[in-house]
C-alpha positions as CSV (number, residue, x, y, z in Angstrom):
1,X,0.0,0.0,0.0
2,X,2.7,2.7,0.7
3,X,5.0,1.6,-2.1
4,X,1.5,2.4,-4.3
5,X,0.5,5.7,-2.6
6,X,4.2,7.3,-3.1
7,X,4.2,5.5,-7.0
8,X,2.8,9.0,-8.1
9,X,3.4,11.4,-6.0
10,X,0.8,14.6,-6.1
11,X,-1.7,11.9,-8.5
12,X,-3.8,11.3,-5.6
13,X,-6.4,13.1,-3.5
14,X,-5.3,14.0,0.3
15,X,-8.4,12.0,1.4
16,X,-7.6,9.0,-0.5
17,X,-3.8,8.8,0.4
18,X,-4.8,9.1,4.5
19,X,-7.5,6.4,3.3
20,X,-5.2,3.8,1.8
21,X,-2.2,4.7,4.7
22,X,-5.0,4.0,7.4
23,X,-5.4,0.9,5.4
24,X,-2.1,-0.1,5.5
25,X,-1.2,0.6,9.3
26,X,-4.6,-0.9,10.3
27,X,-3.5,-3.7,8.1
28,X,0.2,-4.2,9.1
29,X,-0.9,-4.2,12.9
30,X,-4.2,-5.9,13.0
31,X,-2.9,-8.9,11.2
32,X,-1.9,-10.7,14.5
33,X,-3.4,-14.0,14.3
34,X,-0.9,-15.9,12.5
35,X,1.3,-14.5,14.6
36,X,-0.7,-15.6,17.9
37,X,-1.2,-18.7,16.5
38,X,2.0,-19.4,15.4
39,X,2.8,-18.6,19.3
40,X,0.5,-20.8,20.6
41,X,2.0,-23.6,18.2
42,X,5.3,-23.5,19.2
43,X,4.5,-22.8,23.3
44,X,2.5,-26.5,22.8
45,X,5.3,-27.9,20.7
46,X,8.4,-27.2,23.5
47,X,6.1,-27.6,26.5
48,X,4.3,-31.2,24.8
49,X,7.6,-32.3,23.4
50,X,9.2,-35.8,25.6
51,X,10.9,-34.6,28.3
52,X,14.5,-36.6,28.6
53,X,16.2,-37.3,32.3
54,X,18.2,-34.5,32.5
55,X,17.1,-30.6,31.9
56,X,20.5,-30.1,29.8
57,X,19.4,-32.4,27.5
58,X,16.2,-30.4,26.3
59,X,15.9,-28.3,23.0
60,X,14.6,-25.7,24.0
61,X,13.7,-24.6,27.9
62,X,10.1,-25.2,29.5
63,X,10.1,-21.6,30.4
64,X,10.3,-20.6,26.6
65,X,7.1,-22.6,25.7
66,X,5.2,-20.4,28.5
67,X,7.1,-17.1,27.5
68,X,5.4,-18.0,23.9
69,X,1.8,-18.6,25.3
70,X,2.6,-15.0,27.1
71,X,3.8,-13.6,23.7
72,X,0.5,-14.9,22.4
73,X,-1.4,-12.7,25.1
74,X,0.4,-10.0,24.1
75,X,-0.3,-10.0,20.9
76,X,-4.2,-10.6,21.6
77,X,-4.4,-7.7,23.2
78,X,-4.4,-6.1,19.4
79,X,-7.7,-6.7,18.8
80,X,-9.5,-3.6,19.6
81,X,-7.1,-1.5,17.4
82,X,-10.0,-1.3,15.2
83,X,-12.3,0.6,17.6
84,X,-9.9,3.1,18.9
85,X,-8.4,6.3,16.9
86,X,-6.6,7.5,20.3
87,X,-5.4,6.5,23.5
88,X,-3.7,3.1,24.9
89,X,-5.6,0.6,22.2
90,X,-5.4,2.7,19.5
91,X,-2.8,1.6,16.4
92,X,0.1,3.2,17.6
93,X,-0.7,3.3,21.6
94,X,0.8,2.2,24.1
95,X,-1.1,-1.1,24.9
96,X,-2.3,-1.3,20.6
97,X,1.3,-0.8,19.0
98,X,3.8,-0.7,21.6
99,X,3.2,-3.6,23.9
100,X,2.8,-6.3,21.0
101,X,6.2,-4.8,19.4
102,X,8.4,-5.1,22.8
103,X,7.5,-8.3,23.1
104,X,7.7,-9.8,19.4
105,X,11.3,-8.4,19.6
106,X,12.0,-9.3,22.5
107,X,10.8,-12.8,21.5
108,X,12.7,-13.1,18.6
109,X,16.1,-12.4,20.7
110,X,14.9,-15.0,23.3
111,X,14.1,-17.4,19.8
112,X,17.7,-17.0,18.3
113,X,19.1,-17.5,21.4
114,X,17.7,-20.3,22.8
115,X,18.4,-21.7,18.6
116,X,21.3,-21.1,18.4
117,X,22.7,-22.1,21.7
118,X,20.4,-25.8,21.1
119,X,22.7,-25.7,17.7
120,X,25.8,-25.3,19.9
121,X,25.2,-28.1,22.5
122,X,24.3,-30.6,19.2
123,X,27.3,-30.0,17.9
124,X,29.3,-29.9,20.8
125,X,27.3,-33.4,21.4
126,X,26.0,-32.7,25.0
């Protein structure tokens, strides 16, 4: 949508460039259920997966698969974006933009790392 509104620059009505950049925030924020679902998917995976002995020996920690049923909250919280033009809910609030972007960041840190140091103890063979 914003590649398309600055194509041609000036060829479009004020109106209809605030219409179709509503469109696209609203669109790029409010599209949260993969990602919630996604969250849920892999919290089930790490926290169903078979447990060995030893906690070393896991993939991934049993804390990460409840960090990613918390990330899913957080993300759920998005849904009223819709309703609100202002305030805390609202596309760029605190609660509507803020909170959902903190934590998918923070998520994907806590992801990498928790990849890449499973990647290091397979090939260390621990």
């Amino acid at each position: 949508m914003w590649l398309a509104l600055t194509f041609r620059p000036g060829a479009t009505a004020p109106d209809t460039v605030r219409l179709f950049d509503d469109f696209a925030w609203l669109t790029f924020i409010g599209m949260y259920p993969p990602a919630l679902v996604q969250n849920l998917a892999i919290g089930a995976c790490i926290l169903g997966a078979a447990q060995p002995a030893t906690t070393a020996a896991r993939v991934y920690p049993r804390w990460l698969g409840w960090l990613n049923y918390a990330v899913a909250l957080a993300y759920a919280v998005g849904a009223p974006i819709p309703f609100f033009k202002r305030g805390p809910f609202a596309w760029d609030g605190l609660i509507g933009f803020w909170l959902a972007a903190v934590c998918f960041f923070g998520w994907v840190g806590l992801m990498w790392w928790a990849t890449a140091r499973a990647i290091r103890r397979e090939a260390a063979g621990s």
